[in-house]
N, C-alpha and C positions, 0 to 999 in steps of 0.2 A: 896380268892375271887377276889381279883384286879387281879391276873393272869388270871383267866375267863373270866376278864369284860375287858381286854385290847384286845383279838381278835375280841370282837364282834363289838370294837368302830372302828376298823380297816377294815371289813369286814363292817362296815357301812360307812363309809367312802369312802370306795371303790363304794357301791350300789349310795352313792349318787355323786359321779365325773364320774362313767361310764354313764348314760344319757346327761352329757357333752359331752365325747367325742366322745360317738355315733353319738354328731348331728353332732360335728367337721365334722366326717368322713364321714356323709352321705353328710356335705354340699362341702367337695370336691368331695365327687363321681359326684354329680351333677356338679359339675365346670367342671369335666371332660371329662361328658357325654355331654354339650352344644354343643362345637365342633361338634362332633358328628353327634348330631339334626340337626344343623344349615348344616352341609354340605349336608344330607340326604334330607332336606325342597329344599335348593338348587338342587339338581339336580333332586328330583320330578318336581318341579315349572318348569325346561329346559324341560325335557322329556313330560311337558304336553303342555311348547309352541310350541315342533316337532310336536308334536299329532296334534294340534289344526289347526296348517299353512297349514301339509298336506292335512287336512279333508275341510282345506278353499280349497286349490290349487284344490283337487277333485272335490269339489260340481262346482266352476268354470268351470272347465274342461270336465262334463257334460252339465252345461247348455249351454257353448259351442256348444258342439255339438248335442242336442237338438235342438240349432238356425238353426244350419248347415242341421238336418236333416228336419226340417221345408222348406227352401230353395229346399234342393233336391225335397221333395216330390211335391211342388206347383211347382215348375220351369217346373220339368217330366211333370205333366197335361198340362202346359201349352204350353211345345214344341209338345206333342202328339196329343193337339186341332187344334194348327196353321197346321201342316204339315198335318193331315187325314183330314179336314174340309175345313181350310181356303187355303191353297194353293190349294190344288186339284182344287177347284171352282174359282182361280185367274181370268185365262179367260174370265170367267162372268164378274166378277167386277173388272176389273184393276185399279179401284183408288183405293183401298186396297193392291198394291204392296208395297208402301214405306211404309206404318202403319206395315203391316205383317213383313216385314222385320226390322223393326228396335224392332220389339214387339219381333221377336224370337231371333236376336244380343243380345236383355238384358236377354233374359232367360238363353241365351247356355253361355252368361261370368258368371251371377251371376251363374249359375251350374257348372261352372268350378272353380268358386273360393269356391265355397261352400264344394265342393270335396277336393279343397287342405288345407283346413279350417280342415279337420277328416284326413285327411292322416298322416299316423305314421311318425316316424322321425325315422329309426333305424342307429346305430351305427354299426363301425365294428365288435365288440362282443369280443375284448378283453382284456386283460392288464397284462402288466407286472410284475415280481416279485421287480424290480427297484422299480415301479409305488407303491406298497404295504409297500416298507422296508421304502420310501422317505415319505409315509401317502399322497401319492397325487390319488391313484385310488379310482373311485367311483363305490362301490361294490354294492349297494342299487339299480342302474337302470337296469334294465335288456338287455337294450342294452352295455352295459359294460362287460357282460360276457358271455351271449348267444351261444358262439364259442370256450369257454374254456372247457376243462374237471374237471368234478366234484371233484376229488382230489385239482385240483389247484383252483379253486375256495372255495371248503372249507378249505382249509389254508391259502387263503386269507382271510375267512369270520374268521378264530379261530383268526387271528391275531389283526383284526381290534375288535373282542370282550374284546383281552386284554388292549386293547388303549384307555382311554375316550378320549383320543383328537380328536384319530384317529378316533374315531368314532362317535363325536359329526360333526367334521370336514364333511365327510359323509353326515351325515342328514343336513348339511348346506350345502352342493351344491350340493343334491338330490333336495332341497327346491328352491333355484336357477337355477337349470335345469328346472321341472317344472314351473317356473315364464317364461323363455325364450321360453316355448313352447305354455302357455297360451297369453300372447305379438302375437306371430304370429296368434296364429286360433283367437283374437278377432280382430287385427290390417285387416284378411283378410276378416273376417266377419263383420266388420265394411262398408270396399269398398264392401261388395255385397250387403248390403243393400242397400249402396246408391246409388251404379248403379242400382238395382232393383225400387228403389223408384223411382227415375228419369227417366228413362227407361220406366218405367209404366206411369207415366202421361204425359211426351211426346210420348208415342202410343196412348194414351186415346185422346188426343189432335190432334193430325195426323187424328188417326179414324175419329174425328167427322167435323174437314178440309174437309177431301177428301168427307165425305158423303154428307155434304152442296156445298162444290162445281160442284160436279158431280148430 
């Protein structure tokens, strides 16, 4: 009978140490898994600050040009009324020369800067295999490779997919390219407002000179 009873205390023994060392072991798997998490949290959180900056730089970059197309379209009426209307009839009323004239000056700059305000900026469309092995090409703009062939551009693209750096690199001065293009269409739409603004009430003021005086 004790030979009987000596397995079973063994065999209990054992049931009651293995929910120990199960938890031992589950509690390094989780120590091990943290890394893990923590690098995975990390580069979600990057990947969602890309996301976020380009979707700012866009929404920019239309209302942009939205301003811009604003400018175009009142500037057109406004060069299309002076020239069919009021020039035509200058003859009649020549104390409307200098009003006219300085009214269509602010239209035709503000529509010329409003114009280079949307104007694309292209590159010469291509890059090197240098540029790619060094991690200094930027594959992400389309003026960067537009003039390449599709083979070389997609071993460019497979290489920078093997690279986070390379390719975090990339979406930072994709992100910085965009910044330097929105700089220019607001820095030029900025000057054509305010030539437009000034421009306009110095005609409005001229106009109403010459009307009283003559």
């Amino acid at each position: 009978m004790a030979l009987l009873e000596e397995p079973q205390t063994e065999v209990e023994n054992q049931e009651e140490i293995s929910p120990e060392k199960k938890s031992k072991d589950t509690g390094k798997d989780k120590k091990k898994d943290k890394p893990k998490k923590d690098k995975e949290k990390k580069s979600k959180g990057v990947e969602t600050m890309f996301r976020i900056t380009a979707g700012n730089n866009m929404r920019l970059s239309k209302i942009a040009d939205d301003k811009a197309h604003f400018l175009l379209s009142i500037n057109s009426i406004i060069i299309s009324l002076l020239v069919s209307l009021v020039l035509r009839k200058i003859n009649e009323q020549p104390q409307y020369i200098i009003p006219s004239i300085l009214f269509l000056i602010t239209s035709l700059i503000t529509f010329i800067l409003a114009i280079l305000a949307t104007t694309p900026i292209i590159t010469h469309g291509t890059f090197r295999k240098k540029d790619v092995e060094n991690k200094k090409a930027d594959l992400l703009f389309f003026g960067n490779y537009h003039n390449m062939d599709i083979a070389d551009y997609e071993w460019g693209m497979r290489e920078m997919i093997k690279d986070k750096d390379f390719l975090y690199g990339n979406l930072i001065r994709d992100n910085y390219h965009l910044g330097l293009v929105l700089d220019k269409k607001y820095k030029r739409l900025r000057i054509a407002f305010k030539i437009f603004m000034f421009g306009f009430i110095l005609s409005i003021v001229t106009f109403l000179v010459a009307d009283n005086i003559w």
